[in-house]
N, C-alpha and C positions, 0 to 999 in steps of 0.2 A: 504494500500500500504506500503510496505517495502522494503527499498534500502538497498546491501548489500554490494555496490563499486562502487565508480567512476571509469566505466571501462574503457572509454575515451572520450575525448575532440573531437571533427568530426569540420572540419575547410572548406569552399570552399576556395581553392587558383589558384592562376596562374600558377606559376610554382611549384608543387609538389615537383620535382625533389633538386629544390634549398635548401625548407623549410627541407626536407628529407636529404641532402647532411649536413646541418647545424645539425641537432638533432645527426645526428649519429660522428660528428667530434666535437663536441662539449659539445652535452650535455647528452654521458653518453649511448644512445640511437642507437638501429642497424633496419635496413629494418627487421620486421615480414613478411610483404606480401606484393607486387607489383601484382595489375592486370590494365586490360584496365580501370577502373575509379580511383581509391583510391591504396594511400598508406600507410599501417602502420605500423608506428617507435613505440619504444618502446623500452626500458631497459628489458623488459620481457612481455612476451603475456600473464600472467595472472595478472597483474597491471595494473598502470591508462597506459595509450595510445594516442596517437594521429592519427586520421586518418584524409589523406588530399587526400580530393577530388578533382579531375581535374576539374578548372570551368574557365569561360574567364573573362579575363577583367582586373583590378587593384580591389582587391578588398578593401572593406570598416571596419573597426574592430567595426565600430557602437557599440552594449553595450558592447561588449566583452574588458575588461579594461588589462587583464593579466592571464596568465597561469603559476600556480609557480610548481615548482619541489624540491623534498625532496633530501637535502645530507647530509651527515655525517661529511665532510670535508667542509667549504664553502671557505674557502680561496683555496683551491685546487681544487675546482671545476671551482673557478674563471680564477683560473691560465689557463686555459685549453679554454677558450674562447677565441676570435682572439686580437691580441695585439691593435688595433686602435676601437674596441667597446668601445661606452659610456657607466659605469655603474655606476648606479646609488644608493648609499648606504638609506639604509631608519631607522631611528630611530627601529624597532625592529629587526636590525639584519641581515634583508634580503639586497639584491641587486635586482635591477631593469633594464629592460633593453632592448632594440626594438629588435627584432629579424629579419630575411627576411620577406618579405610582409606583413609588420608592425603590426607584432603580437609580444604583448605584453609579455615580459616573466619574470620570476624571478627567486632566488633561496634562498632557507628557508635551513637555518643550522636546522635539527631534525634529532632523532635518524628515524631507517628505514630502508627498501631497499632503497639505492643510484637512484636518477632520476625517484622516484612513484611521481604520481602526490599527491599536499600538498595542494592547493587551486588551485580554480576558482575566480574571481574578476568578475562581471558584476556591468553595471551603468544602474540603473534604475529609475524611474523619480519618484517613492514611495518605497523605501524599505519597510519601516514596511509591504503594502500592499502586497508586493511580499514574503516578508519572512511567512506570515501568509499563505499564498495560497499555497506555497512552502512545508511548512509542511505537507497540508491534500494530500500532493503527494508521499509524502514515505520520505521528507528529517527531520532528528534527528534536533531536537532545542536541545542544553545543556548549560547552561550557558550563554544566550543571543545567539549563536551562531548557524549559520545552518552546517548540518551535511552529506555526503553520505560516510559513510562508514568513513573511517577516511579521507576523505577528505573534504575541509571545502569549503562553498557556500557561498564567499562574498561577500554582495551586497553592493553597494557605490551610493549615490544619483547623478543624471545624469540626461540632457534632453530624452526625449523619443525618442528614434532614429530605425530607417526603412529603411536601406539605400539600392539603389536598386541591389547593388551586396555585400551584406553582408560577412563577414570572416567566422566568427561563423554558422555552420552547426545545431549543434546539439548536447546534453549531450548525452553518453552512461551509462546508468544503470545495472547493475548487478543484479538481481534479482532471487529468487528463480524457479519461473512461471511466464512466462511472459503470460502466457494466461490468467489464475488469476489475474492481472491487467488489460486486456482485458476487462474482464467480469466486474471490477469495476470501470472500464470507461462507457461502456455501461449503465451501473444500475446508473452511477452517471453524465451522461450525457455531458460527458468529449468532447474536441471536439478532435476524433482520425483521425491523419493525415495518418496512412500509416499499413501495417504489412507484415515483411518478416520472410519468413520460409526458411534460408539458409541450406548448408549444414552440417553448424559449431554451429550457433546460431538460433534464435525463439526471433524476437524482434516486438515490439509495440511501435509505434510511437506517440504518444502526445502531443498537444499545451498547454503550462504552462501559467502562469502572460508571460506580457508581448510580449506574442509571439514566448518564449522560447519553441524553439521543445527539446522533452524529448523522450528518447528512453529506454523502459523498456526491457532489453535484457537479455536473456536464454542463456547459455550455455549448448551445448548438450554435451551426452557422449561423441561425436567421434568429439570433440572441443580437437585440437590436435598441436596447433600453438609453435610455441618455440620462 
């Protein structure tokens, strides 16, 4: 298995509309697609992305600890957030900070496209155990560190959490074949949760450590999103 980008973050929320209203006045971020389920923001449809699916309830951020986004400016990036958010500075540089329906977010001064996703944050009740399993799935270890694409998979020790309306959807993967990952689920007895054949993408859906749904996803030619 080989990962070639964090293509996006899939979140269940309440109000789509809000979380959507926030990324694009905020952070960098404009409507890609609005349909009857999901919407995806995004700085650009060929980077990391957020899609947020319509689901009820209040939901629960359970492992999902943070969502960080790449800039090149971070004091300027700051500035552009609402005047009465708390943010939160962290010892290497970043800012921290609750977003609508308590999802976690950040922002990492790096070089880059402006608002690509920089990292993922999950709490999981064994990292080592999770970072090891996490590997024979497509994600790069380099230097102690987990890897998709340049974007970085950081696990933080946490209670094991299940909550019954979760935030956290789903990773999007990027992949060359996603049917080729298909076939070495199947042969490796993987437990596969789903597979859609849209008219944009060719994606494989996967249960990881933890519980973590993984989506190994194909872009096709006539993947045409801006």
């Amino acid at each position: 298995m080989r990962i070639e980008s964090l293509d996006h973050v899939a979140l269940w929320v309440e109000d789509r509309d809000e979380l959507a209203d926030f990324a694009t006045a905020h952070l960098g971020m404009h409507v890609i697609e609005r349909t009857d389920k999901f919407t995806l923001v995004g700085a650009d449809a060929r980077r990391g992305k957020l899609t947020l699916f319509a689901a009820e309830g209040k939901r629960d951020p359970g492992p999902l600890a943070r969502v960080a986004l790449r800039v090149s400016d971070l004091e300027a990036a700051v500035s552009t957030l609402p005047p009465d958010l708390e943010v939160e500075p962290v010892a290497d540089g970043s800012v921290r900070f609750l977003g609508p329906q308590r999802l976690g977010l950040a922002l990492v001064e790096s070089n880059g496209h402006d608002y690509n996703l920089d990292h993922v944050a999950l709490r999981v009740p064994d990292p080592g155990a999770s970072f090891a399993e996490l590997q024979t799935l497509g994600f790069r270890e380099e230097k102690g560190r987990l890897w998709a694409g340049a974007a970085e998979l950081v696990l933080e020790p946490g209670e094991a959490s299940n909550p019954e309306r979760p935030l956290l959807n789903h990773f999007g993967l990027l992949v060359e074949s996603a049917e080729e990952h298909l076939q070495e689920a199947r042969e490796r007895g993987i437990e596969i949760d789903d597979i859609v054949d849209g008219p944009n993408t060719y994606a494989v859906f996967l249960y990881g450590p933890d519980r973590i749904r993984l989506e190994y996803v194909e872009h096709k030619p006539s993947f045409s999103l801006v």
